[in-house]
PLY file of the C-alpha trace (Angstrom):
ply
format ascii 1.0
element vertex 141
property float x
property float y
property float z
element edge 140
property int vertex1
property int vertex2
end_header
121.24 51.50 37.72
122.92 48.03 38.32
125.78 47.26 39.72
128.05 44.13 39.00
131.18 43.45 40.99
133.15 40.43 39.92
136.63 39.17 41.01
139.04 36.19 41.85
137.88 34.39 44.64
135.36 35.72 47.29
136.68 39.55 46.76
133.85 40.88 45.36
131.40 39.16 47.56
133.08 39.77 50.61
133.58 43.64 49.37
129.67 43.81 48.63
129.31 42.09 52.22
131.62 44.60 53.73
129.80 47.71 51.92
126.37 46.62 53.08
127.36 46.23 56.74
128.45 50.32 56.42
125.90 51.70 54.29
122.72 48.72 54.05
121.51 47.06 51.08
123.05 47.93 48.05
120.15 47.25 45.47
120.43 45.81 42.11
123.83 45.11 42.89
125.77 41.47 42.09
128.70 40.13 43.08
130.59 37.26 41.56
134.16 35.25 42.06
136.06 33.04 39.99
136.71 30.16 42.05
139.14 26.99 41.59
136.36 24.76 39.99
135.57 27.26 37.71
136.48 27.66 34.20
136.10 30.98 32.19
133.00 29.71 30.37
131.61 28.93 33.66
132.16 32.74 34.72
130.60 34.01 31.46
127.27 32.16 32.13
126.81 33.31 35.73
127.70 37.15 34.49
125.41 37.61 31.58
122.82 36.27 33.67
123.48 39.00 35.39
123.86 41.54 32.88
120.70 40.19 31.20
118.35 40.95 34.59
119.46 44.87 33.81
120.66 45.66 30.50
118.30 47.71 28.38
116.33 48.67 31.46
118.86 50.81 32.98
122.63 51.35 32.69
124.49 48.03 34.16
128.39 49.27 36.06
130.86 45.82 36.39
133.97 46.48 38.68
136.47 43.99 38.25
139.74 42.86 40.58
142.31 43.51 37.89
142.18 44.29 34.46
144.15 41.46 32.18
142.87 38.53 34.81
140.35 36.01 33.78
136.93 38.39 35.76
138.21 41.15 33.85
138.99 39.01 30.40
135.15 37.65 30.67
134.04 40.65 31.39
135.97 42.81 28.23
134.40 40.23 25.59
130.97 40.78 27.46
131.43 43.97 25.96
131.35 42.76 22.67
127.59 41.74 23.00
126.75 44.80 25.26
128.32 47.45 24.21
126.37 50.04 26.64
127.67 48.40 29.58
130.22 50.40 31.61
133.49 48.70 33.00
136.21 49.32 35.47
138.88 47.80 36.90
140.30 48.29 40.35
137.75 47.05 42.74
137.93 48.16 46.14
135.94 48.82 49.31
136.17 53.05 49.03
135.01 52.75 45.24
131.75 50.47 46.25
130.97 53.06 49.36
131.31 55.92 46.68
128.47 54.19 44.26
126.42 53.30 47.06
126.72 57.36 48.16
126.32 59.22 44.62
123.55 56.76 44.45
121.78 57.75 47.62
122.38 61.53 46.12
120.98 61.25 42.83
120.68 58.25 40.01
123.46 59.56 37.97
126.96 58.34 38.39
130.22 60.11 38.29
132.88 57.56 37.07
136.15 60.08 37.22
134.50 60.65 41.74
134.63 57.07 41.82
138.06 56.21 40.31
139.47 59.29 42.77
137.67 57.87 45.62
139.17 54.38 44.74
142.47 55.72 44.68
142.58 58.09 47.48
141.57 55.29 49.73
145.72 54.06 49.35
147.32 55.75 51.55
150.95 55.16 53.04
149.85 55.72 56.49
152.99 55.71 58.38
154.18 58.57 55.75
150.99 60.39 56.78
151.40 59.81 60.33
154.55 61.37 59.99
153.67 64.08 57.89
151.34 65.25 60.48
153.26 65.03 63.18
155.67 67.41 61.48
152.77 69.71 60.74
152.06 69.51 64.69
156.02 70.62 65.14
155.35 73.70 62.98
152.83 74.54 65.23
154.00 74.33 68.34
157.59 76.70 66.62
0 1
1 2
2 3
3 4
4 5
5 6
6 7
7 8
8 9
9 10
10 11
11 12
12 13
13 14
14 15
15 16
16 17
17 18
18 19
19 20
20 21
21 22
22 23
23 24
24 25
25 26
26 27
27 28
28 29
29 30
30 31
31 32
32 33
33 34
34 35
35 36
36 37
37 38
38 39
39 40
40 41
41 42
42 43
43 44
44 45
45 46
46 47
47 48
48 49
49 50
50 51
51 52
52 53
53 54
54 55
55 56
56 57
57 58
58 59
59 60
60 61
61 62
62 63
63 64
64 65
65 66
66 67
67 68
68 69
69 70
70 71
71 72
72 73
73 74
74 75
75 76
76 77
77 78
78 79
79 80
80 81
81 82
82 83
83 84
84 85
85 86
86 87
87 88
88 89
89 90
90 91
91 92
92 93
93 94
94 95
95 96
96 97
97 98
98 99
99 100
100 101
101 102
102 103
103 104
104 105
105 106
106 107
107 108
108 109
109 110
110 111
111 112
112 113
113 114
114 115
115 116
116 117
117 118
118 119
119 120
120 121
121 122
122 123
123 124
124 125
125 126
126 127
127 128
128 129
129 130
130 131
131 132
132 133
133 134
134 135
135 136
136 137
137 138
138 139
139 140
């Protein structure tokens, strides 16, 4: 299974950096930004060559920043050409931690784990904080 994250800017690569130093290696796993000098064409080339080292081997994942931006635009008429390869939006640090996880389990992936693990990682600590501390008042009634 390969994974291909893919962003504006050094997101993605900095996410894949920040994975690794929790987990290790993540292998067969890319990570690609959009920067300033690039155009979308230039994006396209560097992610079907990766897309190319996987597909048809094994099933190829892309997470992109935000769906509707230029990483996610590339990416959507990718899809086009191969149409086995899997694609979500939303790219964040719990959602990379997940994959890395489910694949340390076993070498299938649960998409609907990793889209709840993506969004339970926002959390409105203060409101949480708070909500706690009134569960600590109950107690102490």
């Amino acid at each position: 299974m390969a994974l291909i994250l893919i962003s504006h800017g050094n997101m993605a690569i900095e996410t894949k950096k920040s994975a690794e130093l929790i987990i290790g290696e993540l292998q067969n796993t890319a990570a690609l930004g959009l920067q300033k000098s690039d155009g979308p064409d230039d994006l396209k080339e560097k992610v079907e060559t990766e897309i190319k080292k996987y597909y048809g081997k094994e099933p190829v994942y892309v997470i992109v920043d935000l769906l509707g931006g230029t990483p996610g635009n590339v990416v959507v008429n990718l899809t086009q050409k191969y149409p086995d390869m899997h694609v979500i939006s939303g790219l964040n640090l719990p959602m990379v931690i997940n994959y890395a996880n489910q694949m340390f389990v076993s070498k299938e992936l649960d998409i609907n784990a990793l889209m709840k693990e993506a969004k339970d990682g926002i959390v409105d600590v203060n409101a949480f904080l708070s909500q706690d501390s009134d569960d600590d008042d109950e107690e102490e009634e």
